[in-house]
C-alpha positions as CSV (number, residue, x, y, z in Angstrom):
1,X,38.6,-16.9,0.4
2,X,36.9,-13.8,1.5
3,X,33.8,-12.9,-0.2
4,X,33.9,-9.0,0.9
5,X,33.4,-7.0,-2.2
6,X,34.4,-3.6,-2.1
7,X,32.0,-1.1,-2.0
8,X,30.4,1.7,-4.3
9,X,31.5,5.5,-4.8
10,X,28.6,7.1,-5.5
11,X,29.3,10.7,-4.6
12,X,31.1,12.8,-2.0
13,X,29.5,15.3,0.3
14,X,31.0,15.8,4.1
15,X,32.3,12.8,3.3
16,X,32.4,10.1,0.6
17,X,29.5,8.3,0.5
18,X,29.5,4.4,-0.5
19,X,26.9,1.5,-1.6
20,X,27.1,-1.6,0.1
21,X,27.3,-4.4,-2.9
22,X,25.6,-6.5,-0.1
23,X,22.7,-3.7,0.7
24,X,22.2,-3.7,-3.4
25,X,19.6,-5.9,-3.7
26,X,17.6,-3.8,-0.9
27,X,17.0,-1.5,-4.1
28,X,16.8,2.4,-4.9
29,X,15.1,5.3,-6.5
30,X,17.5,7.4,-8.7
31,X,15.1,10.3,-9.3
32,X,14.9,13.9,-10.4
33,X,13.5,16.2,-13.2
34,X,14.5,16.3,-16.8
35,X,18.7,17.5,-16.8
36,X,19.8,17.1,-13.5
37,X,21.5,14.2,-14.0
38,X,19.7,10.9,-13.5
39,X,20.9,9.6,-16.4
40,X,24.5,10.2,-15.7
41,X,24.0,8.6,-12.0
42,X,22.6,5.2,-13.5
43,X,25.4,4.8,-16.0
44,X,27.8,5.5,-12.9
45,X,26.3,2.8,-10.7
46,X,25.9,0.3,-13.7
47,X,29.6,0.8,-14.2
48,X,30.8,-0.1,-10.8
49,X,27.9,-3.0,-10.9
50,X,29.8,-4.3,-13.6
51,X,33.1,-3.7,-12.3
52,X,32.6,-5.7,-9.5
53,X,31.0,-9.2,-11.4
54,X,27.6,-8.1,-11.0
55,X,25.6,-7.9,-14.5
56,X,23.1,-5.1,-15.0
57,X,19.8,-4.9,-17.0
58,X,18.9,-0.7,-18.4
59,X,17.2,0.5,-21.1
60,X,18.6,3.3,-23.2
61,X,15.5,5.5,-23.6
62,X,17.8,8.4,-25.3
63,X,20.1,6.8,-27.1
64,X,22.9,8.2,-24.8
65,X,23.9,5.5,-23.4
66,X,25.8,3.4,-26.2
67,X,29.3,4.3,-25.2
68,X,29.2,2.3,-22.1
69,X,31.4,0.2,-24.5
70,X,34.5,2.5,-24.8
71,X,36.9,4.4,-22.4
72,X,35.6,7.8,-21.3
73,X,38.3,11.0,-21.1
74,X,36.4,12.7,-23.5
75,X,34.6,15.2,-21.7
76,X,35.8,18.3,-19.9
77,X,32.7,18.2,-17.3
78,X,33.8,14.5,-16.1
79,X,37.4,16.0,-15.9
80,X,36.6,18.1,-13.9
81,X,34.2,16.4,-11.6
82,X,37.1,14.0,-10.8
83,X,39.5,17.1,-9.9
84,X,36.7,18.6,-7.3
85,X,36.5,15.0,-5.6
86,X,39.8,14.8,-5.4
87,X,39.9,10.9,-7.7
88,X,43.4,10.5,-8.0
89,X,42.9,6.6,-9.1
90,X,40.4,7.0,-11.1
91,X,40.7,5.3,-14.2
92,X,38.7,5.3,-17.7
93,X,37.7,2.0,-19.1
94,X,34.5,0.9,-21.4
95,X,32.5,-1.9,-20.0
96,X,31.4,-5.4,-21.6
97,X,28.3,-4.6,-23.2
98,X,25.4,-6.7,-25.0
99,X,22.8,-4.7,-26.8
100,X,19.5,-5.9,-27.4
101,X,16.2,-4.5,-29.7
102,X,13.1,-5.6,-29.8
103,X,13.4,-4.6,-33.6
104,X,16.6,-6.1,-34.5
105,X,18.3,-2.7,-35.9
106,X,21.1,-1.9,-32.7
107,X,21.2,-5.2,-31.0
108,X,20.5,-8.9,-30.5
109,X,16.5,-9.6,-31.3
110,X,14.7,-9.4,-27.6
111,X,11.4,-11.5,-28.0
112,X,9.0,-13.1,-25.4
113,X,6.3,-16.1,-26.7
114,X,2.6,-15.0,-25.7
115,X,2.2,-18.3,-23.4
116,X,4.9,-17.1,-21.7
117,X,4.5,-13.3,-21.0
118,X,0.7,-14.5,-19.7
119,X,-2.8,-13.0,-19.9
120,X,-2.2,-10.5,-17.1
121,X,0.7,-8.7,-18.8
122,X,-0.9,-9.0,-22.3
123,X,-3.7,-7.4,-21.1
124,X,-2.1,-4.4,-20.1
125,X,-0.5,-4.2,-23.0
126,X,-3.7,-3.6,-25.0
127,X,-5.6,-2.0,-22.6
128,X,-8.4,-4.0,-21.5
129,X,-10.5,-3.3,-19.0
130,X,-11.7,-5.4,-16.1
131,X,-14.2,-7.7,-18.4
132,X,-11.8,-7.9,-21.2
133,X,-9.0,-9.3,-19.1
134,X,-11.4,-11.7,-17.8
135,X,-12.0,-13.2,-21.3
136,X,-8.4,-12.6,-22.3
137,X,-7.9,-15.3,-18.9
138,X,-10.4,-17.6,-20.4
139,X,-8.6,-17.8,-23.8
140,X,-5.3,-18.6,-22.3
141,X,-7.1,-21.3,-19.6
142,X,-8.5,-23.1,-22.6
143,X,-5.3,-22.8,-24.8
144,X,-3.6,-24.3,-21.4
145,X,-5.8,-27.2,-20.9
146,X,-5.7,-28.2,-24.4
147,X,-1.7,-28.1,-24.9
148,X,-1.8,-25.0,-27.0
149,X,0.7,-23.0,-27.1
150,X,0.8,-19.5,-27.7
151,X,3.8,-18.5,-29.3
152,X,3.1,-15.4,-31.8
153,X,0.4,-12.9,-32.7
154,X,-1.1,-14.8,-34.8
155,X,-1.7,-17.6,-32.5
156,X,-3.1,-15.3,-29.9
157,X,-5.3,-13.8,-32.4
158,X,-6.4,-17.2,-33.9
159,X,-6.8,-18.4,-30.7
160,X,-9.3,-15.2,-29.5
161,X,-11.0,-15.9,-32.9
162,X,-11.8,-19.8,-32.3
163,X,-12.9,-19.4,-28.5
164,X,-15.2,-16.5,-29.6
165,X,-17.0,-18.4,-32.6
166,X,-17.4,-21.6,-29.8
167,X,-18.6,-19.4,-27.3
168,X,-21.5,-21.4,-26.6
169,X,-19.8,-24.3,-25.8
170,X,-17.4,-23.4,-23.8
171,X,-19.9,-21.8,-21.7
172,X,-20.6,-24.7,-19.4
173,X,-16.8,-25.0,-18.2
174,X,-15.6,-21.4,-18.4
175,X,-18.4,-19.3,-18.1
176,X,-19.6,-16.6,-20.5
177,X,-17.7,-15.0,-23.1
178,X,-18.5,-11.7,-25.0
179,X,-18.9,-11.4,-28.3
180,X,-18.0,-7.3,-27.5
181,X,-15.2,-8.4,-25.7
182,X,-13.8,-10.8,-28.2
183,X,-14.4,-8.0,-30.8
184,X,-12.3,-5.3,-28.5
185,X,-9.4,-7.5,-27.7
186,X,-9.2,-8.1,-31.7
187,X,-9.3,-5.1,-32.4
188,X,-6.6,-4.2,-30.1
189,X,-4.2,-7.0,-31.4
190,X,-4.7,-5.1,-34.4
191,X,-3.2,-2.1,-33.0
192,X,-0.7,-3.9,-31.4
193,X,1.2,-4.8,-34.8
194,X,0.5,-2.1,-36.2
195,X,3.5,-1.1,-33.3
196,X,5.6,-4.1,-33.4
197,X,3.9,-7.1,-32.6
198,X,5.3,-9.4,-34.6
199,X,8.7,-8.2,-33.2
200,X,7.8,-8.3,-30.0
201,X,6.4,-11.8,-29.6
202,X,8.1,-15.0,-30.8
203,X,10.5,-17.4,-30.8
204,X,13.3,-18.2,-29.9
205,X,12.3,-16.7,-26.9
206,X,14.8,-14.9,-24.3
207,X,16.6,-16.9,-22.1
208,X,16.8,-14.7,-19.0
209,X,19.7,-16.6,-18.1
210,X,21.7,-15.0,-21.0
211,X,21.6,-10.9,-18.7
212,X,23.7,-13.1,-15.8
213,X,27.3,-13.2,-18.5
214,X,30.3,-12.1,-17.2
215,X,33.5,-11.2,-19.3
216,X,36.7,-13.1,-19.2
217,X,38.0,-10.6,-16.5
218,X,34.9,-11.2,-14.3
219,X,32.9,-8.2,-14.7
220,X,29.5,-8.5,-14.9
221,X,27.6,-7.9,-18.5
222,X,25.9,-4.6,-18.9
223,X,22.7,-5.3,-21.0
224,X,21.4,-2.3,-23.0
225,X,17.8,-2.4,-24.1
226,X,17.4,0.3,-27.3
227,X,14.3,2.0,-26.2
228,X,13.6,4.8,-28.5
229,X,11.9,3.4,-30.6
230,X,10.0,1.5,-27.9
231,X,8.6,4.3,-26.5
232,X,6.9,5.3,-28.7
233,X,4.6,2.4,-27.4
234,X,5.3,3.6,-23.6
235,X,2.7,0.9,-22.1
236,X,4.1,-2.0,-24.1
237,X,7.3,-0.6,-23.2
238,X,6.2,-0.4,-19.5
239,X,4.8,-4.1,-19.6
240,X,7.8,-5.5,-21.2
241,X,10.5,-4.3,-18.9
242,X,7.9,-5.9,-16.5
243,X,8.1,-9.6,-18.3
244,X,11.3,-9.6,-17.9
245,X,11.6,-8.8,-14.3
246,X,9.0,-11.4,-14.0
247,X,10.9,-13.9,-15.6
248,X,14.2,-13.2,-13.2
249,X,11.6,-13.8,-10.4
250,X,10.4,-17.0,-11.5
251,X,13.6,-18.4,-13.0
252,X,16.1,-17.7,-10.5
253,X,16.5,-19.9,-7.0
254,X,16.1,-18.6,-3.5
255,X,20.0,-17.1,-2.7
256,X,19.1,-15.2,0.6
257,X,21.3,-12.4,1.1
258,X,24.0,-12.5,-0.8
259,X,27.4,-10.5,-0.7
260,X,26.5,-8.8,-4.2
261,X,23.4,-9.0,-6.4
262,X,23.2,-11.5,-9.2
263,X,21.9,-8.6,-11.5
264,X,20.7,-5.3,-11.0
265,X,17.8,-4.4,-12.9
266,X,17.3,-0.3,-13.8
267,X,13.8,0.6,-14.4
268,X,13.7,3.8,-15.9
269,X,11.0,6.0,-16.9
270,X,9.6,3.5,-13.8
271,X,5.9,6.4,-13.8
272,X,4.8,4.4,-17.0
273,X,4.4,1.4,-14.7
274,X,2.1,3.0,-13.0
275,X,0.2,4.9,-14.9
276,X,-3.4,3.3,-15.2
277,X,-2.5,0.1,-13.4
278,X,-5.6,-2.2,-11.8
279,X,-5.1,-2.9,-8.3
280,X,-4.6,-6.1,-8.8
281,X,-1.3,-5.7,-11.0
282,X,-0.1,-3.4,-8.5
283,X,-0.2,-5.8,-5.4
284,X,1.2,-8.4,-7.6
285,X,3.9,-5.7,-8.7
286,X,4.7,-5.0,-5.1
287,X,4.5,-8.4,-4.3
288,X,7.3,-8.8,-6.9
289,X,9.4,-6.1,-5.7
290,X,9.5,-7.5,-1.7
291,X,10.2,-10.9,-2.9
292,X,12.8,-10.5,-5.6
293,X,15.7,-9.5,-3.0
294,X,15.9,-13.4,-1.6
295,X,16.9,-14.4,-5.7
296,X,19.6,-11.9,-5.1
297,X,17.9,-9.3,-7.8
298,X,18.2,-5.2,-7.2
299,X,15.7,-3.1,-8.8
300,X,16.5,0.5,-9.1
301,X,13.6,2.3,-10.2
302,X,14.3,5.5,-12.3
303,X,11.7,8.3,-12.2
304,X,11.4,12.2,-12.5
305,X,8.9,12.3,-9.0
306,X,8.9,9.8,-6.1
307,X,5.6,10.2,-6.1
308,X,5.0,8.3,-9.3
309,X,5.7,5.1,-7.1
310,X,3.4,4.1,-5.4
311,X,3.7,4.1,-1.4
312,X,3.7,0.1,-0.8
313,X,6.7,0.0,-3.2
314,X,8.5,3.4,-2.6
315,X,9.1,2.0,1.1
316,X,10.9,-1.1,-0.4
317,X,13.9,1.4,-1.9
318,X,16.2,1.6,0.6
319,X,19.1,3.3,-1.7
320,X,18.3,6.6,-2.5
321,X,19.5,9.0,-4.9
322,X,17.4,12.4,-5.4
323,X,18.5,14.9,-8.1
324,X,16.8,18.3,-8.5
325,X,13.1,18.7,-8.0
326,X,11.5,22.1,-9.5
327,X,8.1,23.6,-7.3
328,X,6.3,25.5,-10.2
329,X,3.3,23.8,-9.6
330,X,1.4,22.5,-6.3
331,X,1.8,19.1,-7.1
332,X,5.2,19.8,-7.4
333,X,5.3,21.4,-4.3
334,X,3.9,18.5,-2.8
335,X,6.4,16.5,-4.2
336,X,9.5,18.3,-2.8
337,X,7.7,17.6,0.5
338,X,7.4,13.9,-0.1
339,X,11.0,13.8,-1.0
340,X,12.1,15.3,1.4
341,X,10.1,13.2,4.0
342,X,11.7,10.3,3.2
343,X,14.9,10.5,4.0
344,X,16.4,10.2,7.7
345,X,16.5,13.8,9.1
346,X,20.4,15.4,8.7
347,X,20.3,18.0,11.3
348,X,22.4,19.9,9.5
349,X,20.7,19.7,6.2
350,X,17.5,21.7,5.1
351,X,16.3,18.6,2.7
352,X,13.4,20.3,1.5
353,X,15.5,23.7,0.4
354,X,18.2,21.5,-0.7
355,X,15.9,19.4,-3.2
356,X,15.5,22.9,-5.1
357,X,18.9,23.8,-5.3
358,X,20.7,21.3,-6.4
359,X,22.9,21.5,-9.1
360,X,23.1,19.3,-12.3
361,X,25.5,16.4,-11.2
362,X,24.3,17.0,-7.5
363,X,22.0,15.0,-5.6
364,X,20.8,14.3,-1.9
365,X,21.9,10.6,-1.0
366,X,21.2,8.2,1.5
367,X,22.2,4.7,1.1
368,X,21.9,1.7,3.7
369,X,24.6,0.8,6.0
370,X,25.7,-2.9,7.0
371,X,23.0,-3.4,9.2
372,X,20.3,-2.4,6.5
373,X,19.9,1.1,8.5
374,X,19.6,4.3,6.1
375,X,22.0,6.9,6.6
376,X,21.5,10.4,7.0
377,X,20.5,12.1,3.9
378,X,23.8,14.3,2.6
379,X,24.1,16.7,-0.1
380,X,26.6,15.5,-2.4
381,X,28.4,15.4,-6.0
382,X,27.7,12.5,-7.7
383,X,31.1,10.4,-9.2
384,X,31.7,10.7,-12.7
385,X,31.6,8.2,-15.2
386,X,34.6,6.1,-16.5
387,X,32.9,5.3,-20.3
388,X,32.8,8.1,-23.1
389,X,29.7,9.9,-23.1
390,X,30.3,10.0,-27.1
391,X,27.8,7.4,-28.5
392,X,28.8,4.8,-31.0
393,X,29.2,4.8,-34.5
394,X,27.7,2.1,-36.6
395,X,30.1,0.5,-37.4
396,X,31.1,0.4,-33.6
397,X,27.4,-1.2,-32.9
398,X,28.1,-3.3,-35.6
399,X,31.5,-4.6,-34.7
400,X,30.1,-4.9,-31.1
401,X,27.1,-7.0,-31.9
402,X,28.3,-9.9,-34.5
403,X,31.4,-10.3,-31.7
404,X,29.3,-10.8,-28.7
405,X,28.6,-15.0,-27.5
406,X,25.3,-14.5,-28.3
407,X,25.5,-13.5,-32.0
408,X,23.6,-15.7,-33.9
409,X,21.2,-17.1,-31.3
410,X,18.7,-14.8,-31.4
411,X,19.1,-13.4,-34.8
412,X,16.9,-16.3,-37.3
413,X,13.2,-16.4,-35.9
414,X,11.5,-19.8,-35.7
415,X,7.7,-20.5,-36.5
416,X,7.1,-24.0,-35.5
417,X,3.5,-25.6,-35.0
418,X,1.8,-23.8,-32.5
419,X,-2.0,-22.5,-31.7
420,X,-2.3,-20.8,-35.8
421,X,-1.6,-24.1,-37.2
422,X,-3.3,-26.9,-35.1
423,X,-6.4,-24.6,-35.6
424,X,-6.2,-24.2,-39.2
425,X,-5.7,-28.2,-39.7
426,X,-8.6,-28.4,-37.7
427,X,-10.8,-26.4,-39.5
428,X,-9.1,-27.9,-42.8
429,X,-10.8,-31.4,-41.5
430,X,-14.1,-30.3,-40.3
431,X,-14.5,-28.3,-43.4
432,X,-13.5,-31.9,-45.8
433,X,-15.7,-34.1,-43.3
434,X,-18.1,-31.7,-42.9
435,X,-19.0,-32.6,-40.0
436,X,-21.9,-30.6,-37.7
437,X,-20.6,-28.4,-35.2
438,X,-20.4,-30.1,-31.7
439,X,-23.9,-29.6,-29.6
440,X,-23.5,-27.5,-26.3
441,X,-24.4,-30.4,-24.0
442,X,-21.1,-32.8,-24.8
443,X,-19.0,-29.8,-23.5
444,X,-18.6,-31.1,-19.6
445,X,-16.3,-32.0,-17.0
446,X,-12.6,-31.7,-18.0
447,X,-13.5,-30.3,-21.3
448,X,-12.3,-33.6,-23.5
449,X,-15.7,-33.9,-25.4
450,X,-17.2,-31.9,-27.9
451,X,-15.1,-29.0,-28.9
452,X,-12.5,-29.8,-26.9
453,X,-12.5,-33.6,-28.2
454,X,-11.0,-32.1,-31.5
455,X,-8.8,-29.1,-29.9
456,X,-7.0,-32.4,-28.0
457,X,-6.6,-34.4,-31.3
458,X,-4.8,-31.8,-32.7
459,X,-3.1,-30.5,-29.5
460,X,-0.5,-33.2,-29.5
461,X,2.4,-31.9,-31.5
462,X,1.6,-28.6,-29.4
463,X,1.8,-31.0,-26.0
464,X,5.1,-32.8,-27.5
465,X,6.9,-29.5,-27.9
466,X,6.1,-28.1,-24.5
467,X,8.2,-31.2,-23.4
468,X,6.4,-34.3,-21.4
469,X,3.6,-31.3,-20.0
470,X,0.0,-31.7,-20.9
471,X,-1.7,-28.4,-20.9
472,X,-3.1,-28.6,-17.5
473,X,0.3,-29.0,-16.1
474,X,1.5,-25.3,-17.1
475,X,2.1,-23.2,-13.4
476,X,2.0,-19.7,-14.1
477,X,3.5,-17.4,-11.7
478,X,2.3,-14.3,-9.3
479,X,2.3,-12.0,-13.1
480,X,0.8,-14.9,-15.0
481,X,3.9,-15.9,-16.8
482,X,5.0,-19.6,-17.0
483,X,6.5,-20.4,-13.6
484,X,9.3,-22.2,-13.1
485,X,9.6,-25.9,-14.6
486,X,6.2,-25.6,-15.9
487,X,8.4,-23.7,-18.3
488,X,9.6,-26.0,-21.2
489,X,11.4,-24.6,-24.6
């Protein structure tokens, strides 16, 4: 049986231009100023994705993107952007879509536990600075070692609260902890659900296995994130979208180079990423992005400038799709140039004239060939979508939601034993034995004695539930997340 899967329409300029389904997972940039039409080119690609078995990952930042679900026809504009390219099979069809919310109000609950999204990622989220992180990293290394698990906010904060009031003797084993520090990252929890924090972490956790569904005719599963509400929050947002590309890193097996993608992941509003990121996140970010290809993962980053990306990643997006660019300013100047630069020269194309006069709908392409070679950059009309642009009604959400595989999963949260309540039973016992706190000196070696004596006497219902692990068995990954097996539910 052959495995050739048929390739892409994504415009037509001197000639119809294609994506290779077995060049997807080299990645792209879809970008562009506000209106031109980026949105419009992702939901085209995601279509054929999905048309084609392969499931897709997007957020919906507008809340435009909803009727994925139903047949286009519709519009007048998609009418006739199919006369101009001369489409005389196309089609209208919706697309099998699962929606998911962080909130729960348009879509399956989205959740990731603390232990799993990792001290890294958590520290971006509340915006610690060098020395913060550091002693957000000690928190979770204790909580590790002593079978803790992290599951909620209010494990996190509990645990932040007991290594900062036993500072002193966890000093010897993991070096000194600030009492200014443990006061800033508190106070950032705060702030963190004030915004949805006790949405956002919790259990049961995503399965990242659950994005790789297809339908009963084979097409591939087009998960929609609701985002508006998110981004309001844009660096939890940011960091999020982030977890979970982690998580298809670290969860999925080596594939090599295979003739589609298992999923293609859109990142839009991809600048947040970036904004304010340590140098250490962004080598592990780039890191990420070069290695994710060989599990058969596409990442399509979706921005208004290429030059919110930085370079070592930019390089790694071999797909390219470049709606209008405005030069009011001189760093917009300078980003027509960039643009412009990085596309194989078309001798008969002035790219960087062409960037400011394109059209809405328009776009200067250049896609990989078989051999992984870009092709020259063409001006070019981008295909029109086949779903209806109209969005859904509720009931439609509604309808859409309770039928899909996973309804009912997702939807009852679960608050089992974890960091909160071993701590609060062990301050319950000291408090009725009242016993004297543990000196300094019995905190050594493996950190079984003193403090940590107790932690491990009630760290064993923790250990149970994180499988036949003991703390110092978790592996976290290149983002800090649990990697791999170390992984338990």
């Amino acid at each position: 049986m052959s495995t050739q899967v048929s390739p892409i329409l994504v415009g037509k300029g001197t000639e119809e231009l294609f994506l290779s389904p077995r060049m997807a997972n080299r990645h792209g940039l879809i970008a562009g100023a506000t209106g031109t039409g980026k949105t419009v080119t992702l939901r085209v690609l995601a279509e054929q994705f999905s048309a084609r078995g392969i499931p897709v990952f997007m957020a919906d930042i507008k809340g435009d993107l909803s009727g994925m679900a139903k047949p286009g026809g519709d519009h007048p504009k998609v009418t006739e952007r199919v006369r101009e390219l001369g489409l005389e099979d196309f089609t209208y069809g919706g697309f099998p879509v699962v929606f998911w919310d962080i909130f729960g109000e348009r879509g399956h609950p989205i959740r990731a536990t603390v232990s799993e999204m990792g001290p890294l990622l958590i520290s971006r989220i509340l915006s610690l600075n060098e020395t913060q992180s550091g002693v957000m990293s000690l928190v979770f290394k204790i909580a590790d070692d002593n079978g803790l698990l992290l599951l909620d906010i209010k494990d996190l904060r509990a645990m932040v609260r007991f290594v900062g009031d036993n500072a002193a003797q966890f000093k010897t084993e993991y070096g000194n902890i600030s009492p200014a520090s443990i006061g800033a990252i508190q106070r950032n929890l705060l702030v963190l659900e004030e915004q949805g924090g006790d949405y956002l972490f919790g259990e049961p956790a995503l399965d990242i296995m659950d994005f790789l569904q297809t339908d009963a005719d084979g097409r591939g599963t087009v998960n929609i994130l609701a985002a508006e509400r998110l981004m309001q929050s844009p660096k939890v947002y940011a960091t999020f979208l982030l977890w979970l590309l982690a998580e298809l890193f670290e969860q999925l097996p080596e594939v090599g180079d295979p003739a589609k993608p298992k999923i293609v992941f859109f990142f839009d509003e991809a600048h947040l990423l970036f904004e304010d990121l340590s140098q250490v996140l962004e080598d592990r970010i780039e890191q990420v992005v070069r290695l994710i290809r060989s599990k058969g993962v596409g990442v399509y980053f979706v921005t208004q400038n290429p030059l919110d990306i930085p370079d070592k990643v930019l390089g790694q997006l071999g797909n390219r799709v470049q709606h209008a660019l405005r030069a009011f300013t001189p760093r917009d100047q300078k980003a027509v140039q960039a643009a412009a630069q990085t596309f194989r020269t078309n001798p008969k194309l002035d790219t960087k004239t062409a960037i400011m006069e394109l059209g809405v709908g328009e776009a200067l392409v250049s896609l990989l060939d078989e051999k992984g070679t870009p092709a020259m950059v063409d001006r070019a009309l981008v295909a029109p979508p086949r779903s209806s642009l109209t969005l859904l009604t509720a009931d439609e959400f509604s309808r859409i939601v309770q039928r899909s595989l996973l309804f009912g999963t997702y939807e009852k949260t679960i608050d089992r034993e974890s960091a909160y309540e071993i701590l609060k039973k062990k301050a319950e016992l000291s408090a009725a034995e009242s016993a004297p706190p543990p000196s300094p000196e019995r905190v050594t070696g493996r950190g079984r004695s003193g403090t940590a004596d107790l932690l491990g006497a009630f760290a064993k219902s923790a250990a149970h539930a994180i499988g036949s692990q003991v703390g110092r068995q978790i592996i976290r990954g290149v983002l800090g997340s649990i990697f791999g097996s170390g992984k338990q539910r």
